[in-house]
Backbone as CSV, one residue per row, in Angstrom:
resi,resn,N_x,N_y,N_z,CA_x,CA_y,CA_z,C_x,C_y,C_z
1,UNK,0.834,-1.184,0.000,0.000,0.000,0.000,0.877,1.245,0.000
2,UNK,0.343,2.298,-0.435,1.050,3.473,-0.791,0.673,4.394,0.403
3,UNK,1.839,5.580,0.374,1.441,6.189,1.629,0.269,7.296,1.579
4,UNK,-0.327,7.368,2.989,-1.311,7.800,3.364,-1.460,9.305,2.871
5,UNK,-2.053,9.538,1.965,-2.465,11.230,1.874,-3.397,11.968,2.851
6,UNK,-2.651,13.123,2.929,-3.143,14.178,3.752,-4.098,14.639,3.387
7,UNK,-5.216,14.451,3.437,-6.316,15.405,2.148,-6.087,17.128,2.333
8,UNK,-5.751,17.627,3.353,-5.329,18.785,3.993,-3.994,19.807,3.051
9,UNK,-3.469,18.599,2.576,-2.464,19.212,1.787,-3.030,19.374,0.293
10,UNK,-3.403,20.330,-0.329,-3.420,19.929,-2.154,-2.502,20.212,-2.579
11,UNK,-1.286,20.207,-2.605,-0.071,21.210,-2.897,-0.274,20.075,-4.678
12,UNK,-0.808,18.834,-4.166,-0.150,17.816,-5.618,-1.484,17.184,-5.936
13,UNK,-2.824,17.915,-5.650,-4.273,17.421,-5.842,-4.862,18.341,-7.020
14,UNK,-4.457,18.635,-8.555,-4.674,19.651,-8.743,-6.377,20.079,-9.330
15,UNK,-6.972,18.654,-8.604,-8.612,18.270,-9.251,-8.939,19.113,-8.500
16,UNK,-8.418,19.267,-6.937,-9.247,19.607,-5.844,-9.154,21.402,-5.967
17,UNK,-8.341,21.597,-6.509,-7.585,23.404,-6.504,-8.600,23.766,-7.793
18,UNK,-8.461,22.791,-8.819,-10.098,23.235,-9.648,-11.338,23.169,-9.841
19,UNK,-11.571,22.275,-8.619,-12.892,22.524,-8.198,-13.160,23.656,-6.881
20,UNK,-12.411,24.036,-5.909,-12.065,25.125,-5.342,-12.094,26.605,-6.168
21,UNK,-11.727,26.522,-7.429,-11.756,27.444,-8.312,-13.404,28.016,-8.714
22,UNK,-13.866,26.641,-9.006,-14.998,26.623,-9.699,-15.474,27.162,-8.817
23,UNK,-15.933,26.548,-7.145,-16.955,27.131,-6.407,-16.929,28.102,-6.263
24,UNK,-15.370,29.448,-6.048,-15.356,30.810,-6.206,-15.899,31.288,-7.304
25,UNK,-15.778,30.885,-8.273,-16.158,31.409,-9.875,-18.059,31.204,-9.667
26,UNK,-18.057,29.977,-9.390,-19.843,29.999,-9.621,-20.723,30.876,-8.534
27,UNK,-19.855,30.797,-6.774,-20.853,32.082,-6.270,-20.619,33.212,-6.238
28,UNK,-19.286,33.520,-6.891,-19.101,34.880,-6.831,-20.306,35.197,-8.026
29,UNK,-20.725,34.781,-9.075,-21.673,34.850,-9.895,-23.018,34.706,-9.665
30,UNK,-23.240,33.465,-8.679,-25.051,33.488,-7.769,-24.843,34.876,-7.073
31,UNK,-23.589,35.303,-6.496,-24.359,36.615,-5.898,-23.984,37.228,-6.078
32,UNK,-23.605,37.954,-7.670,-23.968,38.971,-8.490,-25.258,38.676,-9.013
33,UNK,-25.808,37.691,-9.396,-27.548,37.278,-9.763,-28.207,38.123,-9.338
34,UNK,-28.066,36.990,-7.936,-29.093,36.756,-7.014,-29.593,38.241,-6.145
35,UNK,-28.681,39.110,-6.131,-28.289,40.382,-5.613,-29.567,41.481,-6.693
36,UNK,-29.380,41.156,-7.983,-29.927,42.185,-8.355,-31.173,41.705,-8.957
37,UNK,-32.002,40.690,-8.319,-33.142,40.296,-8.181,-34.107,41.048,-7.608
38,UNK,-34.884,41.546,-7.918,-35.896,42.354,-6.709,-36.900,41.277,-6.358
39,UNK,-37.560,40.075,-6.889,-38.124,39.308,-6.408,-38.118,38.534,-5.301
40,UNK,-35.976,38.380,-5.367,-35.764,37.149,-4.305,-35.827,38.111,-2.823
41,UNK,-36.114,37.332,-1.654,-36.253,37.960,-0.402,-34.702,37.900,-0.416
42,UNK,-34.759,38.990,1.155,-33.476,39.176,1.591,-32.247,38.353,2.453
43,UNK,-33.610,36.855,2.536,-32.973,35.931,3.188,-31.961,34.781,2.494
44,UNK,-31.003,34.735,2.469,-30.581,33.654,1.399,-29.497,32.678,2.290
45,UNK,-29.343,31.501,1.303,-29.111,30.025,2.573,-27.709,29.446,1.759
46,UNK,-26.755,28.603,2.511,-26.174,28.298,1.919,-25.162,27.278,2.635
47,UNK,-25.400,26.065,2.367,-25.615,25.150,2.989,-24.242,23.674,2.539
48,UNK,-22.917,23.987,3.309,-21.531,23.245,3.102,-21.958,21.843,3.802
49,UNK,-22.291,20.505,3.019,-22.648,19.426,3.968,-21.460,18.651,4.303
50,UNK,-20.264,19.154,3.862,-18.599,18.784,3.959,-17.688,19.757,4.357
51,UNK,-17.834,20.866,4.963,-17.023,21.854,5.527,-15.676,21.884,5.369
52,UNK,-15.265,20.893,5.992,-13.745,20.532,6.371,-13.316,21.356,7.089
53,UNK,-12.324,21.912,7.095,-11.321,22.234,7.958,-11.538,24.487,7.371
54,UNK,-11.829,24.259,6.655,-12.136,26.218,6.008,-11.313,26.033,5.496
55,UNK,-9.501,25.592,5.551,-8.518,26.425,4.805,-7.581,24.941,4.955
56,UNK,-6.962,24.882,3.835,-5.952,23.914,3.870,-4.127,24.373,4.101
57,UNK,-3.767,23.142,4.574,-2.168,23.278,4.689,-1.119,24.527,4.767
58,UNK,-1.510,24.656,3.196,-0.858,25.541,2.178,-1.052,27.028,2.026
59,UNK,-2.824,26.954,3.250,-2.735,28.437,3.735,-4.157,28.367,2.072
60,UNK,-4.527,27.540,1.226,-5.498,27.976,0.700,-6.745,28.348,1.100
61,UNK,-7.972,29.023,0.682,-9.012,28.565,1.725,-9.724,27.796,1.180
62,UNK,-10.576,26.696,1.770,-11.257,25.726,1.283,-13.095,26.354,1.301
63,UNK,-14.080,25.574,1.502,-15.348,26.214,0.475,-15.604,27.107,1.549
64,UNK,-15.787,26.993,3.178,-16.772,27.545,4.060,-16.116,29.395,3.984
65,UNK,-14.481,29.336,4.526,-13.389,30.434,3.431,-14.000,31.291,2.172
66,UNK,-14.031,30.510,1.264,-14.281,31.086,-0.157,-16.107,31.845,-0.031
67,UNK,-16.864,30.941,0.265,-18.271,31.501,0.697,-18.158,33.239,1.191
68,UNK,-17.361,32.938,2.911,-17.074,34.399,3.292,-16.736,35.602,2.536
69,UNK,-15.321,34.638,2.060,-14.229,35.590,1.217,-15.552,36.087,0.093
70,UNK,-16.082,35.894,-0.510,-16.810,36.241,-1.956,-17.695,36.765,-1.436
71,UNK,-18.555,36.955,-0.400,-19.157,37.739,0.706,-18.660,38.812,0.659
72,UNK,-17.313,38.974,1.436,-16.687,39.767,1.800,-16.326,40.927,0.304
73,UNK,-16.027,40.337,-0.319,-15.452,41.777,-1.537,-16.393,41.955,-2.151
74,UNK,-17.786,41.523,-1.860,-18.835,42.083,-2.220,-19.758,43.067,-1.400
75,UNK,-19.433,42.968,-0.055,-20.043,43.862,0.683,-21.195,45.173,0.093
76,UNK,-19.946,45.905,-0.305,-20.611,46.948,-0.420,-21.202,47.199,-1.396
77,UNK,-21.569,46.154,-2.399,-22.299,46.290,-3.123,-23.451,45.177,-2.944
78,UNK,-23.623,44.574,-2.033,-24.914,43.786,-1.467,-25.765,44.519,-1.017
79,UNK,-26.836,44.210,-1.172,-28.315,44.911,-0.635,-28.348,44.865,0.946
80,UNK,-28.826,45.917,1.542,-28.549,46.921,2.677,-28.878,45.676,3.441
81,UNK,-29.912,45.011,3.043,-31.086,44.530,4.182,-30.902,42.858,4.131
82,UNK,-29.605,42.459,3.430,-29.491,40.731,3.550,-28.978,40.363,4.608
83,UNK,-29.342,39.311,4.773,-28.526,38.197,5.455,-28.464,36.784,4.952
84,UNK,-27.290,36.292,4.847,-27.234,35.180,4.556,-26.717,34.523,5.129
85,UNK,-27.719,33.064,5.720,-27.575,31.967,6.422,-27.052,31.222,5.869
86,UNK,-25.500,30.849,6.528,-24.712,29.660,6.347,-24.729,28.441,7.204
87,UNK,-24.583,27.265,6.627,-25.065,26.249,7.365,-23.201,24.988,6.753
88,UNK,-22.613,25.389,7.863,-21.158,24.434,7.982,-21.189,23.359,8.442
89,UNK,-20.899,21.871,7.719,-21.460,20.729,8.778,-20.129,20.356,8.434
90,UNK,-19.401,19.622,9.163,-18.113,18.458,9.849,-17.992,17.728,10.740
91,UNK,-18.126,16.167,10.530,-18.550,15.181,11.386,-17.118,15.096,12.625
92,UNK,-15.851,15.379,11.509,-14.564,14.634,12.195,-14.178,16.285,13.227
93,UNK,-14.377,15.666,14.288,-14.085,16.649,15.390,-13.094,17.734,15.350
94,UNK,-12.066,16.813,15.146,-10.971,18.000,14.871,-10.539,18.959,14.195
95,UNK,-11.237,18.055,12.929,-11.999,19.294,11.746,-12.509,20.059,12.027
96,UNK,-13.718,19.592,12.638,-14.086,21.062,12.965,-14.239,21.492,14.220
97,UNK,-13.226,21.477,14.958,-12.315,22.586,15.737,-11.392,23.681,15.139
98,UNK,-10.731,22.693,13.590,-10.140,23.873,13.073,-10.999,24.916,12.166
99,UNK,-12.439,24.117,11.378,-13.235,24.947,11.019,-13.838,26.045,11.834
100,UNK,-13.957,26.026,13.014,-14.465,27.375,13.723,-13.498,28.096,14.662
101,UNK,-12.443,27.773,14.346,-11.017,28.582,14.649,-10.750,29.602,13.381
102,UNK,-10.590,29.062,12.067,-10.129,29.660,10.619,-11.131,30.425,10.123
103,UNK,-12.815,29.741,10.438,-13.674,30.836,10.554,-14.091,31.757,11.164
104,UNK,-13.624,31.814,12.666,-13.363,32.686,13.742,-12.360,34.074,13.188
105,UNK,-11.052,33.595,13.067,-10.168,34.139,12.847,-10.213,35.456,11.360
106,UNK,-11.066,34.405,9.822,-12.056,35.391,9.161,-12.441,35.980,9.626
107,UNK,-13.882,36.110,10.557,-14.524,37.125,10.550,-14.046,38.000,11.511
108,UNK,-12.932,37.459,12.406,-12.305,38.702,13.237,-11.724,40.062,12.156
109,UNK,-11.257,39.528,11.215,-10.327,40.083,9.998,-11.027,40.871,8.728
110,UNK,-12.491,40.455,8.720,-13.806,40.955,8.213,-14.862,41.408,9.089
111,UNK,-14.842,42.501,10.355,-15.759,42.440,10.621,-17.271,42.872,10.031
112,UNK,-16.770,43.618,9.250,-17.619,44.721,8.316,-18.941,43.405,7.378
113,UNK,-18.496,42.148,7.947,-19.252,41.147,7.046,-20.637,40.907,7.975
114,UNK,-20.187,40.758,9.297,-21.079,40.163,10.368,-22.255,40.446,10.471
115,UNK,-22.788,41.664,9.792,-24.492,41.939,9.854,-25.085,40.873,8.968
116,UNK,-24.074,40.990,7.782,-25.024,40.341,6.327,-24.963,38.908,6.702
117,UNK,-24.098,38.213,7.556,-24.275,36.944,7.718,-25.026,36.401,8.860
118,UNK,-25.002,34.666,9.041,-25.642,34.192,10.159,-24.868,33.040,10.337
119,UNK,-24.717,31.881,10.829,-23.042,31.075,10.590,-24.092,30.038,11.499
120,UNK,-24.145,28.877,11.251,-24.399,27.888,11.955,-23.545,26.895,11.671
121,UNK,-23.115,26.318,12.947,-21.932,25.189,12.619,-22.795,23.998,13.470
122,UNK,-22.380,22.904,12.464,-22.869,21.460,13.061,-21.657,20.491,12.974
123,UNK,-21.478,19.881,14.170,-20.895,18.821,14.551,-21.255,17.811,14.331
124,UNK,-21.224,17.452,13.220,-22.452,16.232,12.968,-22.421,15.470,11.476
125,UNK,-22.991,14.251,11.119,-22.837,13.547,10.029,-23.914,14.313,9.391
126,UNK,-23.537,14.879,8.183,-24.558,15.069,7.139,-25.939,14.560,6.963
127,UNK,-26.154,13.192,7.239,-27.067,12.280,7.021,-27.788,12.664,7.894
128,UNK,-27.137,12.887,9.685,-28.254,13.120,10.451,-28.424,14.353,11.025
129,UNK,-28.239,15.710,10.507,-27.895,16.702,10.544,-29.270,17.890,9.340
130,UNK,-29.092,16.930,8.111,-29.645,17.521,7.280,-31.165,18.121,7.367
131,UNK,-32.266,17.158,7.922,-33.289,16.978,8.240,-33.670,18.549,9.315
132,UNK,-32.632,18.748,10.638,-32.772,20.114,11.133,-32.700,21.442,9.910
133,UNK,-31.528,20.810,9.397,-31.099,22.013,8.281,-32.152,22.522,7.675
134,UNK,-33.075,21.762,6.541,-33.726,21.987,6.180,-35.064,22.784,7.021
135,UNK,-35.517,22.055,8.239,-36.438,23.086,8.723,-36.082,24.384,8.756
136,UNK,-34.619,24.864,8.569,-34.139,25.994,9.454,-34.431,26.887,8.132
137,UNK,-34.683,26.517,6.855,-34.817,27.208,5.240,-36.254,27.304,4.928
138,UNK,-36.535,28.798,5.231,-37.906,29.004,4.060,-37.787,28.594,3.064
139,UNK,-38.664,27.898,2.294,-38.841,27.193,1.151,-40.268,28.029,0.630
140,UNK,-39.793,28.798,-0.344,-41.304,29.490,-0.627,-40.634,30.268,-1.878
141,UNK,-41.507,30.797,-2.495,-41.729,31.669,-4.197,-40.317,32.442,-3.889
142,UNK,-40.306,33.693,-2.784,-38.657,34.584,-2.714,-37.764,33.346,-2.117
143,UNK,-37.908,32.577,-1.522,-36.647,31.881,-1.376,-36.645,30.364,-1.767
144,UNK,-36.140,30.184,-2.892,-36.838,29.110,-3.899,-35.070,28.055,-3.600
145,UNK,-35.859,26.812,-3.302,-34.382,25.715,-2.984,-34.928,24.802,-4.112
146,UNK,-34.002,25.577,-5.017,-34.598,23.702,-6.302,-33.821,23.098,-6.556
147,UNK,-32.299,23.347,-5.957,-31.277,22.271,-5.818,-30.549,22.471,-4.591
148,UNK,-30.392,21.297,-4.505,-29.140,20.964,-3.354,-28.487,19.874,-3.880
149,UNK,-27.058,20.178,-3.833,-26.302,19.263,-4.812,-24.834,19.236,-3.586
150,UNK,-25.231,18.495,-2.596,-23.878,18.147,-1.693,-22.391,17.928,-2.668
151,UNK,-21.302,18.750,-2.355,-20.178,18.121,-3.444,-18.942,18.412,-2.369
152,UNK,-17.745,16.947,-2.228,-17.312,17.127,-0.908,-15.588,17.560,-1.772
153,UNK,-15.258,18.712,-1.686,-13.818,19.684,-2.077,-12.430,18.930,-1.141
């Protein structure tokens, strides 16, 4: 058997650094959309069922990171009156100890973000976790969930 990879490290994963890419590229684009919608309410959800750790090894940031970060340099051009509910789940403990340390440490470094957001972290398996999640999401005409597509970075 070959030796054990770090998943923590991508320095030599370069699938994982382009799908990391992608998820910056696709919400920095849902919320330029979604932003200049007047239909959608001001509540919007967004829901990591693989968190991990926020930031890898190498100092990259991983999805819960990138979410903020694309938040963040959008600020001031987001609508006065949003908030958007994030929903971080990581079963493996230590994970996420470092996920709400690296996300701690963000929003110390962003505070200017903290109105527009809401941050829920779960300690917990996806599987049995999800079921709360969902109650916690209006599901209605302004806040429309017609996919959820779990994808683990």
């Amino acid at each position: 058997m070959g030796d054990k990879i770090d998943l923590w490290d991508i320095c030599n994963r370069p699938s994982t650094r382009t799908k990391l890419e992608i998820l910056k590229r696709v919400f920095d684009v849902w919320l330029t959309i979604w932003n200049k919608q007047s239909w959608v309410a001001n509540e919007w959800y967004v829901v990591d069922l693989f968190a991990g750790r926020g930031k890898y090894i190498d100092g990259s940031n991983g999805s819960p990171l990138i979410f903020l970060e694309n938040i963040a340099s959008r600020d001031k051009k987001l609508k006065d009156n949003l908030k958007i509910k994030l929903f971080f789940v990581e079963e493996n403990n230590n994970t996420f100890k470092y996920l709400t340390e690296h996300t701690s440490e963000f929003l110390k470094n962003n505070p200017e973000i903290k109105s527009k957001i809401d941050i829920r972290f779960f300690n917990n398996d996806c599987n049995q976790i999800i079921d709360k999640i969902i109650t916690e999401i209006n599901n209605s005409n302004k806040h429309p969930l017609k996919e959820f597509i779990p994808m683990k970075f």
